[in-house]
N, C-alpha and C positions, 0 to 999 in steps of 0.2 A: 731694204737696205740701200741706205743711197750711199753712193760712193764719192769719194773726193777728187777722183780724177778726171773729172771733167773738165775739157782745154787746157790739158798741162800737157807742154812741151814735152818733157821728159816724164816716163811712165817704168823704175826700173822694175827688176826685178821681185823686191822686195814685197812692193806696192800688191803684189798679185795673193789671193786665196785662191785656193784650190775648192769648190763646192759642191757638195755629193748634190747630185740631183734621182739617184736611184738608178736602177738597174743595169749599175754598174758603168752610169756613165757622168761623170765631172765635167766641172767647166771653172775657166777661170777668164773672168770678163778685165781685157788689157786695156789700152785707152780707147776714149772715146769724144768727141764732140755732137753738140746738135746733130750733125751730118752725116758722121758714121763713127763705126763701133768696131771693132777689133774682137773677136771671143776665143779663146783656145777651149777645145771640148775633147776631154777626154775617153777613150770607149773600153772596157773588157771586150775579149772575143765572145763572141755571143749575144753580145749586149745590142740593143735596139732603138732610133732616133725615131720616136712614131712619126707617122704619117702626120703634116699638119701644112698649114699655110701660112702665110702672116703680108700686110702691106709691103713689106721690107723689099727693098732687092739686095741680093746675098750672089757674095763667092764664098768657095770652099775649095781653098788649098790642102791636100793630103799629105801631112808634115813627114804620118809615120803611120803603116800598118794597109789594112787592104777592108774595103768595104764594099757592100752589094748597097748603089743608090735607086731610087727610083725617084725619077722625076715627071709628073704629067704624063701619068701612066709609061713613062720607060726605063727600062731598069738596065745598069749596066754596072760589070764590074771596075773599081778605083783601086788606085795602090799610089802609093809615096812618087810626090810631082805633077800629079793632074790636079786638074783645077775642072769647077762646079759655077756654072754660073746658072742661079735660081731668079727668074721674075717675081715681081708683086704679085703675092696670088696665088702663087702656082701651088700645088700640092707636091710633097717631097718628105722623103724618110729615109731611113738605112739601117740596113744589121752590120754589127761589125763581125768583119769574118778572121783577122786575124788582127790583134789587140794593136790599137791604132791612135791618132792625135790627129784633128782636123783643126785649121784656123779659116774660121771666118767672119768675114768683113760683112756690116751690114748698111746701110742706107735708108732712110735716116738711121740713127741709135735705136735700139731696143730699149725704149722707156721700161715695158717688160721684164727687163732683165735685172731692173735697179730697186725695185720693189721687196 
């Protein structure tokens, strides 16, 4: 799916889907250029970000709700106002423990995600 919001200024509301990715966790990809990417990811309690890696370097702002992250092998609890910052590479996951909204920025874009 390629999207049209690539280096547009203004990115409202509107513009966004909401897209089930499974087990109960959504995402809606906000603006983006070459450079970086903006993603809103939604989670049920319960629901689980597996383990993965990617080139990217990422933050992850925790808009709403409380999550168990594990980063490079360390694991610690998040709730609404801390922030995630993940290296290229690194191995990172989470269970959501009480139903929750993450935003994260990533560097470059997740070509990935446009697909």
């Amino acid at each position: 799916m390629k999207l049209d919001r690539a280096n547009k200024a203004f990115v409202t509301a509107e513009d966004y889907v909401l897209e089930d990715q499974g087990g109960g966790v959504s995402r809606k990809i906000l603006a983006y250029g070459d450079a970086l990417m903006q993603v809103e990811v939604h989670f049920e309690e319960g629901a689980i970000g597996a383990m993965h890696s990617h080139p990217h370097s990422q933050l992850t702002y925790v808009l709403e709700g409380e999550f168990e992250f594990t980063i490079d092998g360390v694991k610690q609890i998040v709730k609404k106002g801390d922030t995630l910052y993940k290296t290229p590479n690194v191995v990172h996951g989470c269970v959501c423990l009480k139903k929750g909204v993450l935003l994260d920025t990533f560097n470059p874009y997740r070509e990935d995600f446009l697909k």
